[in-house]
N, C-alpha and C positions, 0 to 999 in steps of 0.2 A: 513403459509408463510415460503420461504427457509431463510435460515440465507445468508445475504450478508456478503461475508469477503474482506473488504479492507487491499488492501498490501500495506503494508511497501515497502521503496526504496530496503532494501537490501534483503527482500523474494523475491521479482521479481527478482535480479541480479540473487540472487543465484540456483535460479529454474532454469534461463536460461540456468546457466553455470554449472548444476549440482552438485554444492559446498554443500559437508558433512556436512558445518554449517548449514544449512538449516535442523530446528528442525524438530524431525517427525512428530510430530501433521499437520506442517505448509503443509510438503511436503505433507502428504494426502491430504487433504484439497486444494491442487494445483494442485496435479494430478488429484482429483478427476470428472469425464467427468461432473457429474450431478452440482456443483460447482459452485457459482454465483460469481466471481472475478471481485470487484470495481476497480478501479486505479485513483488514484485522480493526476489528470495533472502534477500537481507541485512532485509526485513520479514520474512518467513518466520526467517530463523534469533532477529534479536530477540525476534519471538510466543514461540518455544519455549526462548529463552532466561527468560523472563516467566513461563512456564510453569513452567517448571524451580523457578524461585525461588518459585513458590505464591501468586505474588502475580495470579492469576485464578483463578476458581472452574472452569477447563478441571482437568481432574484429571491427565492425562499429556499428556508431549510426544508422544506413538504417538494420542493421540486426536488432539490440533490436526493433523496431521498425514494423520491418518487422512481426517478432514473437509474438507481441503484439499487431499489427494491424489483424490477422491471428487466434489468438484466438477468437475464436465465444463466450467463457464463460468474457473475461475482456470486464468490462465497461468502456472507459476513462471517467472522473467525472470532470465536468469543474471546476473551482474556482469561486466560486459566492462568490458576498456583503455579504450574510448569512453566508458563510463557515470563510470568513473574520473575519466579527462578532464574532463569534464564537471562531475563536482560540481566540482572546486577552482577553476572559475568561480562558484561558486554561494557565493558569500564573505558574503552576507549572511544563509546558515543556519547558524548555529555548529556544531551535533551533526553528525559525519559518518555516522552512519545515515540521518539524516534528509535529506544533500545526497546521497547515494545511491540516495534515494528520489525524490526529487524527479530526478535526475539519469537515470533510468530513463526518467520521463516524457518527459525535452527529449530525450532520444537516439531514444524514437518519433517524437514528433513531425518530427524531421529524416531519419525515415526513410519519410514521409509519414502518420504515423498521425494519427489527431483522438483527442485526450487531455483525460482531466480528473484532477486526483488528488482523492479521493478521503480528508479530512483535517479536523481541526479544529486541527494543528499550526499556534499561532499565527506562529511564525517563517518558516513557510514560505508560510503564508498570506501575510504582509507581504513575503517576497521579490519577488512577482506571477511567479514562474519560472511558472507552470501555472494557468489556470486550476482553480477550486478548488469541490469541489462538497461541501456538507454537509448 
């Protein structure tokens, strides 16, 4: 079974926009065509809230969008009751976008998926909730 990697808000910004932070692990792993790329909604709406505020050089929330709806490899990942569940175990990520993110990946994995996220998010990094690929 392929490994699914769920992105982080800011590996999605920065793939779009080509940003040098974007660690090299993360950028293969994104470029890569064969590549199963999760998106849990709630990264998807923070991108384009990010967006909104002009704080990345994406110029409209219809382009992130546009570009993410266009990829045949991302999956948007709704927010369900169980991902919910999930993060308020996740007590040692403070921001709850980011236990939602993270809470997306444990709720595949318990549905047998092979997961990595996809992140330089140090808090969730230190959680060890996922393996973490960057």
């Amino acid at each position: 079974m392929a490994t699914k990697f769920i992105l982080d808000t800011h590996a999605l910004i920065w793939h779009l926009e080509g940003n040098k932070l974007l660690g090299s692990n993360a950028k293969a792993i994104i470029d890569d065509p064969a590549s199963e790329l999760v998106l849990p909604i709630i990264a998807l709406a923070e991108a384009a809230f990010v967006v909104e505020k002009g704080r990345t050089s994406i110029p409209q929330v219809s382009d992130l969008l546009n570009d993410v709806r266009s990829d045949r490899r991302i999956q948007i990942y709704p927010l369900t009751d169980e991902i919910l569940d999930i993060s308020f175990t996740l007590t040692a990520i403070p921001e709850i976008h980011d236990r939602l993110i993270a809470a997306t990946g444990i709720h595949l994995q318990k549905v047998g998926e092979t997961v990595e996220i996809v992140t330089k998010d140090n808090e969730i990094i230190l959680s060890s909730a996922l393996k973490v690929s960057w």
